[in-house]
N, C-alpha and C positions, 0 to 999 in steps of 0.2 A: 340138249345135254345141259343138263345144271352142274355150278361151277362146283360143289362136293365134288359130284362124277368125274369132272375133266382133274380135280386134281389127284384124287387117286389113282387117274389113268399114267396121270405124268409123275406118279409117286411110284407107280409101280412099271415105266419103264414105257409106257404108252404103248401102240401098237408095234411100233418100229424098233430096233435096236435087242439088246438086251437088259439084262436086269441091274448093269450101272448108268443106262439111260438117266434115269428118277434122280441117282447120286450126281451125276453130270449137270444137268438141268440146276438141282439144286446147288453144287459149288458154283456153277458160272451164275445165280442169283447173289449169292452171299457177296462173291467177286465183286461182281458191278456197283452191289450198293457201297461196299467199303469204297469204292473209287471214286465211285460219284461222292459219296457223304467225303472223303477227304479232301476233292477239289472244290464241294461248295463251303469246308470247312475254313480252308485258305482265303476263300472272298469275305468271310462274312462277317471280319471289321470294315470291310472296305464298301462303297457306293454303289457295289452293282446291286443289283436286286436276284439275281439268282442263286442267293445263298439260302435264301428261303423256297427257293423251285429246288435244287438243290438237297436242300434237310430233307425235305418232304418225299422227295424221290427216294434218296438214300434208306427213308422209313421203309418206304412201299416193298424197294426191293430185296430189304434186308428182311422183311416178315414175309416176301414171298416165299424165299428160298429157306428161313426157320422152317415155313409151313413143310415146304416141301421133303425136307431134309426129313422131320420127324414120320411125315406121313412114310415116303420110304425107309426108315428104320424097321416103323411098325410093323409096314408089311413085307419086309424081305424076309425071302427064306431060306436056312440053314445059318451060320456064323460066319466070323469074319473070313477070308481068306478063301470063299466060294466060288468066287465071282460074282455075287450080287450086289456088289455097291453097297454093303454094310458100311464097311470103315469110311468109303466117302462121303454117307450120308451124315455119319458122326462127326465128321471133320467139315463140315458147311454148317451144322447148328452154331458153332462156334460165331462160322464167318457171318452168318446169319445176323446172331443176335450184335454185334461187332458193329454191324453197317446200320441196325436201330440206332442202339448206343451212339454211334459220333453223329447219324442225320440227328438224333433228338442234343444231342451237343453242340452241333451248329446251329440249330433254331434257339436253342437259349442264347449264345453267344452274338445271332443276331436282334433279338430280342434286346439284350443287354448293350446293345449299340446304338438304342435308339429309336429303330424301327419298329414297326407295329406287327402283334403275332400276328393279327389277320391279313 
């Protein structure tokens, strides 16, 4: 299975579930990355070294659940208020792009303290 495949599989609700699967998936991505990215954003004046594990995460899993989120927009069908995870997929691009935005904010911010990007 090529990773295209699995992710319109998981865009469009995968085998299990129904069709706010895809939306589910993608707000618990968008979630996790604002999470992560605002707890490595808190260390990352500080000595630890995982504010850059951290940022990098927060990137990963904020562009997974954008991916996700757009992919299921695309392919849902009917409108909001169906039950197919229209509105939810709409409301995770947000969180999505959110959890880029602060992990690539904490890598400057630890950048800017010193540390080295790589």
């Amino acid at each position: 299975m090529s990773a295209s495949t699995a992710l319109m599989a998981a865009a469009e609700g995968g085998i299990i579930g129904d069709g706010r699967t895809g939306s589910y998936l993608a707000l618990g991505a968008g979630l996790l990355g604002l999470a992560i990215g605002w707890a490595a954003r808190a260390r990352a004046g500080g000595r630890t070294g995982t504010a850059r594990i951290g940022g990098v995460s927060a990137i990963a899993a904020g562009a997974a659940g954008t991916i996700l989120a757009v992919l299921h927009a695309a392919t849902a069908g009917g409108g909001p208020g169906t039950g197919n995870g229209l509105v939810g997929a709409i409301l995770a691009i947000p969180l999505g792009l959110g959890a880029v935005l602060l992990g690539r904010r904490t890598l400057t911010r630890h950048h800017r303290a010193g540390r080295s990007p790589v």
